[in-house]
TORTIKOL-806154 format. One record per residue (C-alpha): x, y, z; residue in one letter. Coordinates in steps of 0.001 Angstrom, whole numbers, padded with zeros to 6 digits, always signed. Example, Ala and Ser with C-alpha at 12.3 -4.5 7.8 and 13.67 -1.06 7.14 Angstrom:
! TORTIKOL-806154
+012300-004500+007800A
+013670-001060+007140S
This chain:
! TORTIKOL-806154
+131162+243168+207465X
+134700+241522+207915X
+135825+238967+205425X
+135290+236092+207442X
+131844+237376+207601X
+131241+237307+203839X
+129434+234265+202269X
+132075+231244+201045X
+131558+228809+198209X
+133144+226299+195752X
+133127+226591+192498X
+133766+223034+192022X
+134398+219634+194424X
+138262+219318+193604X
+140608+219183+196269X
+142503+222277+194079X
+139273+224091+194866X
+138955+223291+198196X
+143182+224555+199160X
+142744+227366+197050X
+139036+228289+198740X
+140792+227297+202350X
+144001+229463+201709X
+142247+232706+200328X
+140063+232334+203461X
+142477+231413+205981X
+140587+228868+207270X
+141568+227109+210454X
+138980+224712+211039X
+136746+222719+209369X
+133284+221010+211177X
+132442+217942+209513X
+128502+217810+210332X
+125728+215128+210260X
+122514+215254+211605X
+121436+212897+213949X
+118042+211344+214572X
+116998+214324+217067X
+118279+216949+214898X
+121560+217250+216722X
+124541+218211+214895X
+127109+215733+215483X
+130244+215426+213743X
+134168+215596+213926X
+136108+219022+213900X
+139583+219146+212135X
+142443+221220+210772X
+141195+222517+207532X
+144620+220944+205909X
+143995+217830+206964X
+140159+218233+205733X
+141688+219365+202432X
+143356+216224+201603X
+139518+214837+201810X
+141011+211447+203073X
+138069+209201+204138X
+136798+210336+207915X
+134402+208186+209829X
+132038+208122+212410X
+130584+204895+215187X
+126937+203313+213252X
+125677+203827+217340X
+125634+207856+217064X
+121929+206484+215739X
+121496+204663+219303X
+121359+207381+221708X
+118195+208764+223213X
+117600+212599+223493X
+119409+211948+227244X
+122840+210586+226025X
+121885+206869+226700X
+122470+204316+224283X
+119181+201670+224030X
+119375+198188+223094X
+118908+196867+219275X
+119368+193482+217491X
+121808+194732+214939X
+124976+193379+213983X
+126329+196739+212996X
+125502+198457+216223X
+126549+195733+218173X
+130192+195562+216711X
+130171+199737+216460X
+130894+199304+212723X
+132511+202671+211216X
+130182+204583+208897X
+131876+206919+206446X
+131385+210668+205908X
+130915+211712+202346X
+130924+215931+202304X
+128513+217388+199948X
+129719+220493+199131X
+126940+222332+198331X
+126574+222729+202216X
+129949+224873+202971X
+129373+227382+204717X
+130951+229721+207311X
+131176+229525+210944X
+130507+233480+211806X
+130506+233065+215258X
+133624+230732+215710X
+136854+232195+217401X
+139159+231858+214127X
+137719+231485+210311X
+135864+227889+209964X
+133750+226095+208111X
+131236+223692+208234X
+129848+221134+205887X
+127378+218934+205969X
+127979+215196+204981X
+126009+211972+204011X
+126681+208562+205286X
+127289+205335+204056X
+128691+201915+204652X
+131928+200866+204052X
+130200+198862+200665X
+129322+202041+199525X
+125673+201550+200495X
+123514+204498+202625X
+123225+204358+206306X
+119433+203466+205708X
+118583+205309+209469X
+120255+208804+208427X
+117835+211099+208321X
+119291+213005+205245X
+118650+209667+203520X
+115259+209170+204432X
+114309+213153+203189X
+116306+211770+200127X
+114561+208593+199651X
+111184+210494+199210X
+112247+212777+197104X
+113419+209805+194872X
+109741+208709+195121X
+108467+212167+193593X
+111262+212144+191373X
+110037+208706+189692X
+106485+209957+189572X
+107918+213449+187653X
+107230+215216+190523X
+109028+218242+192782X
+107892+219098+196242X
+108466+222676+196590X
+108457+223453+200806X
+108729+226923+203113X
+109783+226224+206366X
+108406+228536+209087X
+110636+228511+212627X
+109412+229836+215517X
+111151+229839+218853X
+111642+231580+222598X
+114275+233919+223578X
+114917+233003+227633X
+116522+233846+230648X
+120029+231327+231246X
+118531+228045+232916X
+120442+226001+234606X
+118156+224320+236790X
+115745+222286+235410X
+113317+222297+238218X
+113014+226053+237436X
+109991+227813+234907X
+111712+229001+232200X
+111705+232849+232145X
+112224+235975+229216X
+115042+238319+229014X
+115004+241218+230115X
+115053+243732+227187X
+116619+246979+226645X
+114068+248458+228218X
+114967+246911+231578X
+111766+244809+231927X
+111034+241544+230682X
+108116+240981+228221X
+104540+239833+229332X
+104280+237903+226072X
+100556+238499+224139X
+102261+240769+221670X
+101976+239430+218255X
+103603+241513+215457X
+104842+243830+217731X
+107671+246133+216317X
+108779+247336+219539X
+108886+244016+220913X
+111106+242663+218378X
+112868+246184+218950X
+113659+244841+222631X
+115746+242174+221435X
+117124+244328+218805X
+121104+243223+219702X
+120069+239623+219102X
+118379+239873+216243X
+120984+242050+214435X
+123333+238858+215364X
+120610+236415+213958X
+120334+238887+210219X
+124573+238882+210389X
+125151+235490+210933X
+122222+234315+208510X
+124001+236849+205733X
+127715+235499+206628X
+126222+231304+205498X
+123972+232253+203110X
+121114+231852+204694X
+117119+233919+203154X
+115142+235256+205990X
+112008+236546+204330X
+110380+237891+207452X
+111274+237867+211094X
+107941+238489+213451X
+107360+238882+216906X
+105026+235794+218237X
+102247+235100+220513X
+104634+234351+223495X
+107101+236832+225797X
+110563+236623+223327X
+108825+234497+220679X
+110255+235256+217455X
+109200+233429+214217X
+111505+233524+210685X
+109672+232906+207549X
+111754+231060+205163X
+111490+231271+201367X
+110236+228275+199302X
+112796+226125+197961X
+113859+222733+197193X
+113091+220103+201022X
+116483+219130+201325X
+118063+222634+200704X
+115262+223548+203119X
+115863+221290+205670X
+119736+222016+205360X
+118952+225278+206166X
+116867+224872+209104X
+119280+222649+210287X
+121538+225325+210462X
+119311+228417+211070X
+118269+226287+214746X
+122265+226420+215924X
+122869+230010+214118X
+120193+231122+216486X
+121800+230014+219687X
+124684+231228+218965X
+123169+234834+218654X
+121254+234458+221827X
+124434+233076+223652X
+126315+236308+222638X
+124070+238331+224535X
+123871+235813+227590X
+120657+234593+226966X
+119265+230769+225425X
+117237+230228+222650X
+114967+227183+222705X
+113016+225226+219781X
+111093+223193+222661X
+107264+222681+221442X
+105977+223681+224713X
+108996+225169+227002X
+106512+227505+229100X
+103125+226092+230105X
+101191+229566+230296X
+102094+230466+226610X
+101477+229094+223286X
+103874+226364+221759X
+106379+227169+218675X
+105702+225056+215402X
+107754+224253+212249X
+104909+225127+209810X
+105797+223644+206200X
+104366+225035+202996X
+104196+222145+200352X
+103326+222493+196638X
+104453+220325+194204X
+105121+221024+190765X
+105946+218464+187350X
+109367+218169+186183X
+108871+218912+182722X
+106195+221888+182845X
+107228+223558+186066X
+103919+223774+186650X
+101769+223328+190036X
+100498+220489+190099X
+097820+221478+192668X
+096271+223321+190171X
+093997+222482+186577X
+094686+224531+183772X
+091695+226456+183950X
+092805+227680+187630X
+090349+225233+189757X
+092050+222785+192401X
+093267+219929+190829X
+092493+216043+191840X
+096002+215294+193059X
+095637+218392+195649X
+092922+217003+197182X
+094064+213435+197151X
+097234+215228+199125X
+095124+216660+201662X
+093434+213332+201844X
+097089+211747+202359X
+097177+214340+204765X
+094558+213554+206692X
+095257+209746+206819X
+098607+209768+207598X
+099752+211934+209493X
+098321+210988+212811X
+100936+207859+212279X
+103603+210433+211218X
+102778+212645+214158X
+106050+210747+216109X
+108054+212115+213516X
+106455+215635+213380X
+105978+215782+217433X
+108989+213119+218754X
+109070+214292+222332X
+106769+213728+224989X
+106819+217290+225350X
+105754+217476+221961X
+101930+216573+222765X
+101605+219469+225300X
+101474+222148+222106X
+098068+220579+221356X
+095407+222443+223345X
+092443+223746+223087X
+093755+226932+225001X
+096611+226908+222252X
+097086+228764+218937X
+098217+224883+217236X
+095925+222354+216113X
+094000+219611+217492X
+092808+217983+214611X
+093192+217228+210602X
+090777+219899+209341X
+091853+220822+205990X
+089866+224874+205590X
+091227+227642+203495X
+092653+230949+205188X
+092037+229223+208457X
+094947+229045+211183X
+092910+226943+213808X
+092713+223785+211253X
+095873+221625+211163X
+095534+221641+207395X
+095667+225317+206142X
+095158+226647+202303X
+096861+230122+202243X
+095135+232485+199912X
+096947+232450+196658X
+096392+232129+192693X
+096818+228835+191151X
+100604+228774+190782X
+100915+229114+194556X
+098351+226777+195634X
+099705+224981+198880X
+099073+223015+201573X
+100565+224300+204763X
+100609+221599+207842X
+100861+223447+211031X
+101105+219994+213185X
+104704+219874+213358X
+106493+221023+216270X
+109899+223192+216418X
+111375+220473+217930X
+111336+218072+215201X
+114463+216670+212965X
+113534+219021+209914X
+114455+216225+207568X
+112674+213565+209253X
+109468+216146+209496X
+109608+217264+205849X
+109785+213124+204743X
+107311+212339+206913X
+105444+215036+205755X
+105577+214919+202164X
+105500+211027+202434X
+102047+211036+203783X
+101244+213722+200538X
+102488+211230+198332X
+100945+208407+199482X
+097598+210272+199354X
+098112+211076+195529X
+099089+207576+194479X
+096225+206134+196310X
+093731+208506+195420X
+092862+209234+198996X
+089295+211320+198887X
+090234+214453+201618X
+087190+215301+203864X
+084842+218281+202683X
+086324+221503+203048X
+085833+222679+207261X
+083916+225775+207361X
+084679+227680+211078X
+086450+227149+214377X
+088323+223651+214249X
+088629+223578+217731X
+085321+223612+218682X
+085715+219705+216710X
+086383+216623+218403X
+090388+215968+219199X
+091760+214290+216144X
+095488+213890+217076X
+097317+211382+219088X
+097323+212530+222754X
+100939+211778+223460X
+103943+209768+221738X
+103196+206314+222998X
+099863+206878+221313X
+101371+208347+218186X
+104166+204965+218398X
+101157+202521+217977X
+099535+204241+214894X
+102675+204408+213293X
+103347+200582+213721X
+099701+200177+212313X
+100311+202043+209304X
+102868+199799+207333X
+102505+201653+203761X
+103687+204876+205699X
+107054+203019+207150X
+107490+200911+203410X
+108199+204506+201955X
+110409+205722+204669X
+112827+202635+204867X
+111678+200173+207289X
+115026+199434+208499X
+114944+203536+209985X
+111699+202937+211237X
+112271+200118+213641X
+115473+202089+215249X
+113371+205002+215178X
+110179+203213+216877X
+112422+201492+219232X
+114211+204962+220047X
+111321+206830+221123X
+110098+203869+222937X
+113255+203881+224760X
+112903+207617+225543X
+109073+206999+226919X
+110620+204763+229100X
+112893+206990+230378X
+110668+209933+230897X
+108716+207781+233227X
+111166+207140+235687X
+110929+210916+236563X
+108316+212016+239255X
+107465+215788+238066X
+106550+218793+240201X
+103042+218611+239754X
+102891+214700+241045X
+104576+216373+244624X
+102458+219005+244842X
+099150+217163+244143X
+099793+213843+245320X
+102676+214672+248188X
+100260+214998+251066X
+096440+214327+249447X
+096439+210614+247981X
């Protein structure tokens, strides 16, 4: 491993620091990241002198007004209207390496606020934060384990055409159906050794790395950790990953449902929550037995988040993952050891007890998913929500229990007004009025299946 591949940090925030971290490293560049409301990483690159000064850099309030397309929707604010300057505040904690960059970078990951010093209410660091505040307050800690799964593919660059696998080293491209396969993942072997490299050179944990239902579906298992350092780090495992694949002249995609033949790739998240003082899960009595406030967080669970579904599932593509011919869910079971219900309770002893929801998609912010998340947890503890009786069996031989796309999802999260009070109303109506804007657009396309059914019969 070169130098440049070797993990970077700060041992303090002072500018001295910062030179002396920048000169060891002879570091060209530096990335100045947010995330926006889609998870893209958006952002201003600059010479790392200049970044070293750590003179005030800002960014246009309407980065939070574009849809998934690039268009910019209309919204009765004052701020977006004028394209008010929102400032960048670094948080170093975030520095990392750039492995795959041309010549030795960085990138860091920054908060936002207005030039009074208050947040940018509609970043979706702020809203993970603003949660966490609200489990802080109770002397609570959400503990969270991200799982990512995602397709390896052929380049695509039309977008009329199916999506297809690599081809491996073995000359042939995989037929998909071959879950924990070691000589699957073996095909992809170049890729993956990027993926392992890269993670190691940013300090990134990958616990396990499995093959998937799907031809080239891979899935990394994350360790369990604090939701923003968790959501940081998805944040940054999702471009890592392209970056490997585009080495080897291939894509990597996080769509929920990018191949309609095979099963969808979710962001899983593991939740626990333990008390401030004790450390100890609070899931759990002291004799062992499952505790009140974990079932009144699966009975959150179960309330909630079909109105946080836009948040866990934000594209219309999103809603295509839920099938009954699928490995995800299609309802708010809560079972233990049981994959088909949304709501899963892994096996463990009483310090591990967890709640895993399997309805979020791969292609959700993973700040915005782990809020929403946890939110409707929270809510479900401090209302003393009673969760349904345990499911015994197959959860999708039960009646659909999820929204069945996101205009559907949009409607029960304007009806559930406790849910948006916790997340910061002010990012909810941008957020509501953002997907509505993106509906819209997705139904001025006519799709290949209208031609060929309706072309000639209707």
């Amino acid at each position: 491993m070169s130098k440049r591949d070797i993990p970077i940090s700060l041992q303090s925030d002072s500018p001295e620091d910062l030179r002396n971290l920048i000169n060891t490293h002879h570091i060209d560049e530096v990335e100045c990241t947010i995330s926006d409301i889609h998870g893209v990483a958006r952002g201003k690159l600059m010479p790392a002198s200049k970044f070293s000064a750590l003179n005030s850099t800002f960014l246009p309030y309407s980065i939070f007004f574009q849809s998934i397309t690039g268009d910019y929707f209309e919204f009765d604010s004052a701020e977006y209207m004028t394209e008010v300057d929102v400032k960048l505040v670094p948080d170093f904690s975030t520095l990392r390496s750039l492995p795959w960059a041309r010549s030795p970078s960085l990138m860091v990951i920054h908060d936002l606020y207005f030039q009074d010093g208050s947040p940018v209410a509609c970043s979706p660091r702020h809203v993970l934060r603003r949660i966490l505040d609200c489990y802080a307050k109770k002397g609570w800690k959400p503990v969270v384990a991200p799982e990512i799964e995602f397709y390896l593919t052929e380049k695509n660059v039309n977008p009329d055409e199916p999506l297809r696998p690599p081809v491996g080293r073995s000359g042939r491209q995989s037929v998909g159906r071959q879950s924990f396969s070691m000589m699957a993942i073996d095909e992809y072997e170049p890729i993956i050794e990027d993926i392992y490299l890269f993670a190691e050179a940013q300090g990134l944990e990958i616990d396990t790395l499995t093959q998937e239902g799907g031809p080239a579906q891979l899935e990394i298992n994350m360790a369990h950790g604090d939701p923003m350092l968790m959501a940081d780090q998805v944040f940054v495992f999702k471009r890592l990953i392209r970056e490997a694949a585009m080495r080897h002249d291939c894509y990597a995609t996080f769509m929920a449902k990018p191949m309609s033949s095979h099963p969808g790739s979710a962001m899983h998240i593991h939740q626990s929550v333990v008390d401030t003082k004790t450390g100890k899960n609070i899931f759990s009595n002291k004799d062992g037995t499952p505790s009140d406030l974990f079932h009144y967080f699966i009975g959150g669970q179960q309330k909630y988040l079909g109105p946080a579904a836009c948040l866990l599932a934000p594209y219309v593509n999103s809603y295509r993952r839920f099938t009954t011919e699928d490995s995800a869910p299609i309802n708010l079971k809560w079972s233990r050891d049981n994959r088909s219900a949304g709501l899963r309770v892994p096996s463990s002893g009483p310090n591990s007890r967890r709640v895993e929801n399997r309805i979020a998609g791969m292609d959700t912010n993973p700040y915005l998913a782990m809020a929403g998340s946890l939110a409707t947890g929270f809510l479900g503890m401090t209302q003393q929500n009673n969760c349904q009786k345990e499911f015994k069996g197959d959860a999708h031989e039960e009646p659909f229990g999820l929204p069945r796309g996101l205009l559907e999802s949009l409607i029960m999260f304007d009806k559930a007004p406790e849910l948006q009070e916790l997340l910061g109303q002010s990012f909810c109506d941008i957020y509501k009025a953002l997907k509505q804007h993106e509906f819209n657009e997705h139904m001025m396309v006519v799709s290949p299946w209208e031609r060929e059914h309706l072309l000639l019969t209707v």
